[in-house]
N, C-alpha and C positions, 0 to 999 in steps of 0.2 A: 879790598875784600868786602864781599858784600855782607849787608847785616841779616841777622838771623829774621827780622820782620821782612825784609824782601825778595828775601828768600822762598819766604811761607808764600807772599803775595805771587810771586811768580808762577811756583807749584799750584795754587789755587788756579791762575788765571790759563793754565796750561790743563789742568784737572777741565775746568769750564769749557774749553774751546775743542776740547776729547770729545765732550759728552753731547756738543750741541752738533757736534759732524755727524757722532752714531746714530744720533735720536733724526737727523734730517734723512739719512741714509735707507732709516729703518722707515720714515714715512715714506721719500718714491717708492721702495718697494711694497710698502703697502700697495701705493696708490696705483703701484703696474701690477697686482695680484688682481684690486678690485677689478681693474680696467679688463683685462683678461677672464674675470669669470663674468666679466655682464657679457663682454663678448660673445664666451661660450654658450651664458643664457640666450643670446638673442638667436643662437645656432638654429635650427629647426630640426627636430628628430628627421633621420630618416632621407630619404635620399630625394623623396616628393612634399614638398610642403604646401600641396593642394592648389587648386586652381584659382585665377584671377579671379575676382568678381567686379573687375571694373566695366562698365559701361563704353560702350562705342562711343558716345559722345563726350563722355567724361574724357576717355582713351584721348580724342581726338584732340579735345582744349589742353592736355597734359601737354602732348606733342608742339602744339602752336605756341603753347608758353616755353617749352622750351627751345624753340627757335627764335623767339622773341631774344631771349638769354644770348641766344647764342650769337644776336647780331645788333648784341647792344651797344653804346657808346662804349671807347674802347680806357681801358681793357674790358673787352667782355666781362658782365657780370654771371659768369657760370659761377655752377652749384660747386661751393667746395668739397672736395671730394677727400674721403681717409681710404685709400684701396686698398691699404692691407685689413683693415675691417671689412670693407668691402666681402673680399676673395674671402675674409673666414667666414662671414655670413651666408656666403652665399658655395659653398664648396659642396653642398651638397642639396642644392634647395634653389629654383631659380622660378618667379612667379612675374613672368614679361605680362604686359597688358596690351601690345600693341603687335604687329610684325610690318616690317618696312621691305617692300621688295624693292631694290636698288641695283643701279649700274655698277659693275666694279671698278668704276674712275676711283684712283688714286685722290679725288679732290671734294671725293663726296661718302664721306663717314657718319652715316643714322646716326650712331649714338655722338659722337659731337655736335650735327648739329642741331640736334635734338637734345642736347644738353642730359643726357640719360648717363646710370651708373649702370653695374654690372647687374644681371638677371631681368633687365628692366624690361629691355625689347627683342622681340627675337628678328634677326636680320637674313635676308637671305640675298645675295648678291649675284648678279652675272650680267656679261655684258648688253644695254641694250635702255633696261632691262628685258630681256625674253620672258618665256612661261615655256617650261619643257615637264615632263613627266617628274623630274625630283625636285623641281620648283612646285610643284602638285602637290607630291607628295610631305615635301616639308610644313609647306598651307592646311592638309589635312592633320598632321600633327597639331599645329597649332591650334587649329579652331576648335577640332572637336575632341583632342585628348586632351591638351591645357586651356580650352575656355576659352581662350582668349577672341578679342570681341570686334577688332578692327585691324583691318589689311590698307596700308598704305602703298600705292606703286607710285616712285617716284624715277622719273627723269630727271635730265639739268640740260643746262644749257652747253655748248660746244662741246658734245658728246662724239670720244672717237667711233663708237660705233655705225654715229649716224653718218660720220663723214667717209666711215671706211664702203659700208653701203651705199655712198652715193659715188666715191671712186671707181678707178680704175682697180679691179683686182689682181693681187700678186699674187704670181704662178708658183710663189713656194706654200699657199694658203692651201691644207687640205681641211681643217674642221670649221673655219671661221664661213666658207663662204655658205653653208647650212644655217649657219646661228644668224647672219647677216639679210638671209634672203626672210627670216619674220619678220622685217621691219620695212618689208613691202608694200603690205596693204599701209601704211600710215604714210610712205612717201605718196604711193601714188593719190590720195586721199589730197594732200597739202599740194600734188602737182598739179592736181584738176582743181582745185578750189582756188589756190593761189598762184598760181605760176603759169597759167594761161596751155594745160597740159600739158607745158614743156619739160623737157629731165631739169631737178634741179643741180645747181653747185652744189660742188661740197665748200664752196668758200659763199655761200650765198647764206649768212648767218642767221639772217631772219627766218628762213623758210627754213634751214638743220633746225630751227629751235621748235616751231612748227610742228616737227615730225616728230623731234620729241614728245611734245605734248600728248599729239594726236596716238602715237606709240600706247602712253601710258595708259592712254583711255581704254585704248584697244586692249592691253593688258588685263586691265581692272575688270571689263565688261567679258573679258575670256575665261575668270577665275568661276568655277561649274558650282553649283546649287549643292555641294555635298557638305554644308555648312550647316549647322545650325541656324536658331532663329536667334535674332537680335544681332546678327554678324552685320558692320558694314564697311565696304571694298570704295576706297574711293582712290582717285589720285592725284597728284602734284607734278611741281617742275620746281627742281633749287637751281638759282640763279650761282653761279662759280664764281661771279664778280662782288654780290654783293652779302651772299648766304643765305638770304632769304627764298623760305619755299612757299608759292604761290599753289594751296590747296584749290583743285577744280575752277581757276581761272575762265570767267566765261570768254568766249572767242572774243569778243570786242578786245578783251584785253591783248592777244597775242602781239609781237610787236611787229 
């Protein structure tokens, strides 16, 4: 039978080990109420939270650091990311500084390899990359309703489009062989300069990587004067091997 002193002592230490669960209990919740309303503070009224004011050049060093990131010693040192803050931040509210026109390869993602979170960059995708009327029209959105202040066109290397346009075409192809015939003037460009004006391979790697280049130029230098001032249109090539994007490489370098 136990004695009446440890009895009490029991009761006590039972009383003590109550009170320090509710008091921890009562602090997460604190701590998830605080976290939640800075959240909400960070929200932006309203469904426009106003236009970038970053710089083309600024824009441009942001992008390059964040491919730096993205093809650092491994693991990649990318920016830790909270998405669920993210998506609440940004739910009604998106202030991109950049846009990146891009091929739709599955192995070449803007915002990975630019290391970017959500609202950051506005992307536009399709194979090639081409320039068609709603590639146009998403460009004038950009520039002159949000500001924004620099257009990336970016190629890569072993791109199927280039290879599909340098193929045989398949007779089940009805919209591709349209999208395939803009990447014309850039073969035949790399066929007279390079390839002794003969057709290239599609397995002739050097010369597909080439035409991408020469593509993206052609892209860049095709985007129309309806931009504001301070806009600048440049372009690239991301390498699929190594991740690295090589901004306006001069020819010497092509390989």
């Amino acid at each position: 039978m136990k004695s009446p002193s440890k009895k009490y002592t029991l009761r006590l230490l039972i009383i003590v080990i109550t009170l320090t669960l509710a008091l921890s209990s009562l602090g997460v919740s604190r701590a998830q109420r605080k976290a939640g309303s800075q959240a909400r503070a960070a929200q932006p009224q309203g469904a426009d939270c106003g236009n970038t004011d970053v710089s083309a050049s600024s824009a441009l060093t942001m992008l390059q650091n964040g491919n730096k990131r993205w093809t650092g010693p491994p693991p990649p040192p990318m920016t830790p990311r909270n998405w669920e803050n993210e998506r609440l931040v940004t739910r009604e509210c998106q202030r991109p500084f950049a846009v990146v026109l891009a091929c739709m390869d599955s192995r070449v993602p803007p915002e990975l390899i630019f290391d970017r979170g959500l609202g950051e960059i506005f992307v536009i995708r399709v194979a090639g990359p081409v320039l068609n009327s709603d590639e146009l029209a998403s460009l004038e959105y950009a520039l002159v309703e949000k500001n924004v202040k620099l257009v990336v066109v970016l190629g890569h290397t072993d791109c199927g489009a280039v290879k599909g346009a340098l193929g045989k075409p398949n007779p089940d192809w009805r919209y591709l062989p349209g999208l395939l015939a803009k990447l014309g003037p850039a073969i035949t460009y790399v066929s007279n300069n390079y390839n002794e004006r003969r057709p290239i391979s599609p397995y002739d790697k050097r010369n597909m990587d080439r035409v991408s280049i020469r593509n993206a130029q052609d892209v860049a230098s095709a985007i129309p004067a309806f931009r504001p001032p301070g806009i600048k249109v440049t372009w690239g090539l991301y390498d699929t091997s190594t991740g690295r994007v090589a901004f306006e490489p001069p020819e010497r370098w092509w390989p």
